[in-house]
N, CA, C and O of each residue as an XYZ file, in Angstrom:
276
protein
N    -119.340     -4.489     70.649
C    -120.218     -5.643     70.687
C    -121.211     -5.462     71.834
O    -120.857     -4.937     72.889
N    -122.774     -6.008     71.572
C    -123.119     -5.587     72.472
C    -124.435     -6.869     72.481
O    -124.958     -7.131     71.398
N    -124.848     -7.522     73.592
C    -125.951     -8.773     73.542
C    -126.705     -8.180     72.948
O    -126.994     -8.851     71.957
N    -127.492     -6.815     72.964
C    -128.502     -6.472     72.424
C    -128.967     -6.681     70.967
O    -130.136     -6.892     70.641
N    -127.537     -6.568     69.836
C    -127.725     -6.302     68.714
C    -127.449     -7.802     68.173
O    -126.247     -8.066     68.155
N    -128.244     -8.774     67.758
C    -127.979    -10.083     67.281
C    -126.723     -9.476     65.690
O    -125.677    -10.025     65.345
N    -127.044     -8.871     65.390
C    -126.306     -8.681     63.783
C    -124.699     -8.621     64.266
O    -123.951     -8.912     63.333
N    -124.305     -8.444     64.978
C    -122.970     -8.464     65.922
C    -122.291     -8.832     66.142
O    -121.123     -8.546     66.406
N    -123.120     -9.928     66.067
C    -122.286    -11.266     66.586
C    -121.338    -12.109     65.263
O    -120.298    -12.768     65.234
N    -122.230    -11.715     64.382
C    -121.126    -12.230     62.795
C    -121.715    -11.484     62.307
O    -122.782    -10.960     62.628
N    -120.661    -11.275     60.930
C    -121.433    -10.191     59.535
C    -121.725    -11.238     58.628
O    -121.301    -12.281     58.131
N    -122.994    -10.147     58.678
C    -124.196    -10.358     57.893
C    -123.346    -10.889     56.531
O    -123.782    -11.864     55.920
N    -122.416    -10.373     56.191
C    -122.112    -10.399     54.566
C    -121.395    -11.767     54.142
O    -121.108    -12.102     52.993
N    -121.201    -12.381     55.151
C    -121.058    -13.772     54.960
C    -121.815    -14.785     54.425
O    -121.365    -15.735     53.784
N    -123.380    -14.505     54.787
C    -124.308    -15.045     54.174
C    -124.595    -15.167     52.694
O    -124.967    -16.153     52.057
N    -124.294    -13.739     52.234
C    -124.285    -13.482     50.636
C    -123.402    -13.935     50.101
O    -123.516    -14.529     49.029
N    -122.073    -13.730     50.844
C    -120.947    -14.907     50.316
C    -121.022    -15.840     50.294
O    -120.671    -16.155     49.157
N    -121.344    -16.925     50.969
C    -121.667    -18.346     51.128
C    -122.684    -18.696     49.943
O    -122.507    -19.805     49.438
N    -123.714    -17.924     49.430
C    -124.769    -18.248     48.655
C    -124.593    -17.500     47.216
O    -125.391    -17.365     46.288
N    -123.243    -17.063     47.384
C    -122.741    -16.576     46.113
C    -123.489    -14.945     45.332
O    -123.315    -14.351     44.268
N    -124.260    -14.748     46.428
C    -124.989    -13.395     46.159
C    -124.224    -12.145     45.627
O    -124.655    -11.251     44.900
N    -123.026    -12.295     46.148
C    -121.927    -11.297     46.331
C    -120.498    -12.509     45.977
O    -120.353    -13.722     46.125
N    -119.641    -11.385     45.453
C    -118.207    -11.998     45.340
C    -117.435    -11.114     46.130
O    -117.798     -9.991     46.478
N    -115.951    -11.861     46.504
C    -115.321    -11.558     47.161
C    -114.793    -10.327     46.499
O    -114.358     -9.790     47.518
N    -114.606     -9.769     45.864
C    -113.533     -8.931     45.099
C    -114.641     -7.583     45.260
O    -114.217     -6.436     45.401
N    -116.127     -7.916     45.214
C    -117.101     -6.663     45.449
C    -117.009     -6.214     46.735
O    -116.996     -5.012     47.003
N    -116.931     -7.248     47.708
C    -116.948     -6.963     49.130
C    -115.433     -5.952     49.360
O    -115.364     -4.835     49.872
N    -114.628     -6.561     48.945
C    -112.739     -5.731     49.220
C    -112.957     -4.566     48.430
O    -112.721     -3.563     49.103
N    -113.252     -4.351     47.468
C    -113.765     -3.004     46.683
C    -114.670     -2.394     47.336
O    -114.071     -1.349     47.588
N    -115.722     -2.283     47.814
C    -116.602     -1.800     48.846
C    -116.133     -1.197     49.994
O    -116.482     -0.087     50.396
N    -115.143     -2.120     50.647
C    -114.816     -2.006     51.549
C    -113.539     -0.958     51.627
O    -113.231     -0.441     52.701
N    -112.914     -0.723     50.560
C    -112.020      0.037     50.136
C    -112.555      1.687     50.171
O    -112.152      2.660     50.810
N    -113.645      1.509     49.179
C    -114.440      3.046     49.315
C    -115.344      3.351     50.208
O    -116.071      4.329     50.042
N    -115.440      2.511     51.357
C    -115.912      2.905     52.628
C    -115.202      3.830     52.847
O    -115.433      5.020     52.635
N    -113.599      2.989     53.617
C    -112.113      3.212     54.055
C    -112.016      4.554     53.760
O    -111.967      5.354     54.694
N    -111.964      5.091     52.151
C    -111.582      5.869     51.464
C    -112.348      7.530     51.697
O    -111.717      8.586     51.654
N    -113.549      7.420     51.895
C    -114.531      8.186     52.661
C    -114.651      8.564     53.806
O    -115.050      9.715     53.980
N    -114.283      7.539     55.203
C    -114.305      7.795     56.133
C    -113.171      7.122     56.346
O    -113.037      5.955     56.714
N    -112.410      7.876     56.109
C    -110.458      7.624     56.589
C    -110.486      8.025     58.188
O    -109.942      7.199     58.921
N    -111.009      9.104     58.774
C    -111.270      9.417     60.301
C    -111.628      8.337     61.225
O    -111.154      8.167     62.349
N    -112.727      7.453     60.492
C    -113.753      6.591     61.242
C    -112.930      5.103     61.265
O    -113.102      4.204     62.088
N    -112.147      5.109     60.315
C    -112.194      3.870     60.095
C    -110.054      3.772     59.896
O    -109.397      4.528     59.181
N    -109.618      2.893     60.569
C    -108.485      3.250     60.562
C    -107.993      2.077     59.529
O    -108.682      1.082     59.305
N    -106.897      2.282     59.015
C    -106.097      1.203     57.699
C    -106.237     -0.170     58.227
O    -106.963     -1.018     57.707
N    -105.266     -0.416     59.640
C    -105.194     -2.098     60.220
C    -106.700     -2.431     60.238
O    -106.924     -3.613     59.974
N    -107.760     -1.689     60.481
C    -109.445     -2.415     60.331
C    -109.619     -2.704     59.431
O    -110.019     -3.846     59.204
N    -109.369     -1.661     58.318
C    -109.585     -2.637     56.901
C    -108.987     -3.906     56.579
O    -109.404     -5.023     56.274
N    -107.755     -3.301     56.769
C    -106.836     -4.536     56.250
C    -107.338     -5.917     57.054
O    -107.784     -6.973     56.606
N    -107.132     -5.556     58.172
C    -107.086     -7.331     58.798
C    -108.955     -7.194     58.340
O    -109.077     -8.060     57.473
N    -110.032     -6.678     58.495
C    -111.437     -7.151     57.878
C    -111.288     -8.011     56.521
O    -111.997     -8.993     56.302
N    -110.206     -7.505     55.551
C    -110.086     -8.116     53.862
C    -109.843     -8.747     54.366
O    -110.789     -9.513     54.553
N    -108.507     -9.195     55.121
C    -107.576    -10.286     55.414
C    -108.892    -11.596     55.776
O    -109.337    -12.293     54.864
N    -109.223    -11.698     56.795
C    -110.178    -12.483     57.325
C    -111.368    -12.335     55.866
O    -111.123    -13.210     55.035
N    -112.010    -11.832     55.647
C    -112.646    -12.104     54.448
C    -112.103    -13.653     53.627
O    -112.500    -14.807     53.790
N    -111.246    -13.193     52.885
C    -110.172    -13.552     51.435
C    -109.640    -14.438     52.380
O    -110.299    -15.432     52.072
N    -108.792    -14.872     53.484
C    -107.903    -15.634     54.011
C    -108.672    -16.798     54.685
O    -108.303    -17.950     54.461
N    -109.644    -16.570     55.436
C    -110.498    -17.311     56.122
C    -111.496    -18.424     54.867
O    -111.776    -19.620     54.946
N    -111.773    -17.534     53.932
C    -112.566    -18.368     52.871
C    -111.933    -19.351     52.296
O    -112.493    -20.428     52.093
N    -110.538    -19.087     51.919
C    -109.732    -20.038     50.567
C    -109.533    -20.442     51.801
O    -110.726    -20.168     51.928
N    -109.092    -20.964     53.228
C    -108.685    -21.895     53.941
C    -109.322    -22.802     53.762
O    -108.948    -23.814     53.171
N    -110.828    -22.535     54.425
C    -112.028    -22.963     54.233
C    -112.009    -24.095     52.820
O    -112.066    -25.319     52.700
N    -111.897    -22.939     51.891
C    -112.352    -23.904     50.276
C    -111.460    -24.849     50.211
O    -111.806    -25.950     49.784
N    -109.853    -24.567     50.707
C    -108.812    -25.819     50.305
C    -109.040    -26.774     51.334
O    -108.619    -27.930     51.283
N    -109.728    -26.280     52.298
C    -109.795    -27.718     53.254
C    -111.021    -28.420     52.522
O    -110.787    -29.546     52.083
N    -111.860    -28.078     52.398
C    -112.973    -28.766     51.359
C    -112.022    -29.694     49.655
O    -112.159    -30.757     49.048
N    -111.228    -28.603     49.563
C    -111.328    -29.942     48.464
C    -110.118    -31.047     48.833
O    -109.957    -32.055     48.145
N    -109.366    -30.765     49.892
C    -108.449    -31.608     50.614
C    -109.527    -32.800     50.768
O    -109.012    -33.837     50.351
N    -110.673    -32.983     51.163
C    -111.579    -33.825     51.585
C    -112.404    -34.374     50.685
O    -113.422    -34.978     51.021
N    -111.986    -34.187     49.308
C    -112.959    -34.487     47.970
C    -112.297    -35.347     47.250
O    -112.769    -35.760     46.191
């Protein structure tokens, strides 16, 4: 992390999620054949907990929304 780089501070790919640009299941698939390519760069627990927070953080999110509907 670094002040310099505003994009840093949150991913970008949240945005497309939120506005439905992208689905969740493209992002974990993506993110899989990153993983899968650069197995050196990128170690398993990064992926995993990145999906995790993806997928886990959202449906919290959505069930607290309709808890409130």
């Amino acid at each position: 992390m670094t002040p310099h780089v505003w994009a840093l501070y949150h991913s970008r790919v949240f945005f497309a999620l939120n506005t439905k640009m992208l689905s969740q299941l493209e992002v974990v698939y993506r993110c899989v054949r990153a993983w899968e390519s650069r197995k050196e760069e990128i170690e398993f627990h990064q992926l995993e907990g990145y999906i995790r927070q993806t997928i886990g953080w959202r449906e919290y999110t959505r069930g607290m929304y309709c808890i409130r509907c």
